[in-house]
N, C-alpha and C positions, 0 to 999 in steps of 0.2 A: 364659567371660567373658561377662556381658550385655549388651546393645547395647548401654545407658546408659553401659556403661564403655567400650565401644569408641566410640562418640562423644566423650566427654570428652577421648581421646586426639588424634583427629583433629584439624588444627589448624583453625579457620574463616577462611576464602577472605573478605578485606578487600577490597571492590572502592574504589579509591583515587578520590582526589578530585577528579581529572581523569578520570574513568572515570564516578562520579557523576555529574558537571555535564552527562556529554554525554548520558547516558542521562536527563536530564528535559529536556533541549533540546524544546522544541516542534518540530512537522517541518508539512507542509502536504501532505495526503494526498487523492489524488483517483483517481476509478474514471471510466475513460473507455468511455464505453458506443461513441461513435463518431467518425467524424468527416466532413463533408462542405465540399466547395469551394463561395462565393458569391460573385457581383459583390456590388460594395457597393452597387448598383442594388435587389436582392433583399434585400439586409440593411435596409435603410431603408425596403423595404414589408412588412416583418416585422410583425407587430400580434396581439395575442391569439388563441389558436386558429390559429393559424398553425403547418404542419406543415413538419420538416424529415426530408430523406429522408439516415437517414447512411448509408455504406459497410458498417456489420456484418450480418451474415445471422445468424439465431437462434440458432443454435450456434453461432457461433464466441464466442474468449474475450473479456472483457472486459482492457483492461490497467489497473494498478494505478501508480501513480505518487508515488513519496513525491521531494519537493525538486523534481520535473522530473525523476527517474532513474526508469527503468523497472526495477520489483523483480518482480511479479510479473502473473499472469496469473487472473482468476477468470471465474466461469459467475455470474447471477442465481440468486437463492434469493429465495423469499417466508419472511421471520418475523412471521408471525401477521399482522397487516396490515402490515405492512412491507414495502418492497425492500431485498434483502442482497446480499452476496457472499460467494461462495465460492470460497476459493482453490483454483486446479487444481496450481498451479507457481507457485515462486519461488525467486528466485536464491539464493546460500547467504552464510550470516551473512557470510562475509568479505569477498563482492564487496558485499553493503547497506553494511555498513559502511565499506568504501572509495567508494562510491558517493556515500555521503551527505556524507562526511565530506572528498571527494578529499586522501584520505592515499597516498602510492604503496607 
């Protein structure tokens, strides 16, 4: 039997309407390089060229944050002149998307 006809066989996988909508849901995605404590004394002498010292040391990972849920964890990458990320680890389809979605 040829592929062509084992495909025709097979039936194709509808993803339903409510399955669509949430897969084009816009999400709000953020890579946190670090983070550091400041009086608001310091925050308000903050001015251009102004250096902040955060808690990450060079190796450790970056976290990933989609909604405010923490999914996974990447290292810095350069693409071409760019800054990137690469992911090391991340949680598995079903906790993102109870995560995202707080479905129990």
């Amino acid at each position: 039997m040829s592929s062509q006809k084992k495909q025709q066989k097979r039936p194709k996988k509808e993803v339903g309407p409510q399955i669509q909508k949430l897969m084009e849901m816009p999400v709000t995605a953020r890579l946190v390089l670090g983070e550091c404590k400041m009086e608001i004394e310091d925050i308000l002498r903050l001015g251009q060229g102004s250096m902040l010292e955060l808690d990450t040391q060079l190796k450790d990972n970056f976290k990933l944050y989609i909604n405010d849920e923490e999914i996974a964890k990447a290292k810095s990458v350069m693409i071409g002149e760019k800054l990137g990320a690469k992911i090391t680890e991340i949680s598995s389809t079903e906790k993102r998307l109870k995560d995202l979605t707080d479905l129990e």
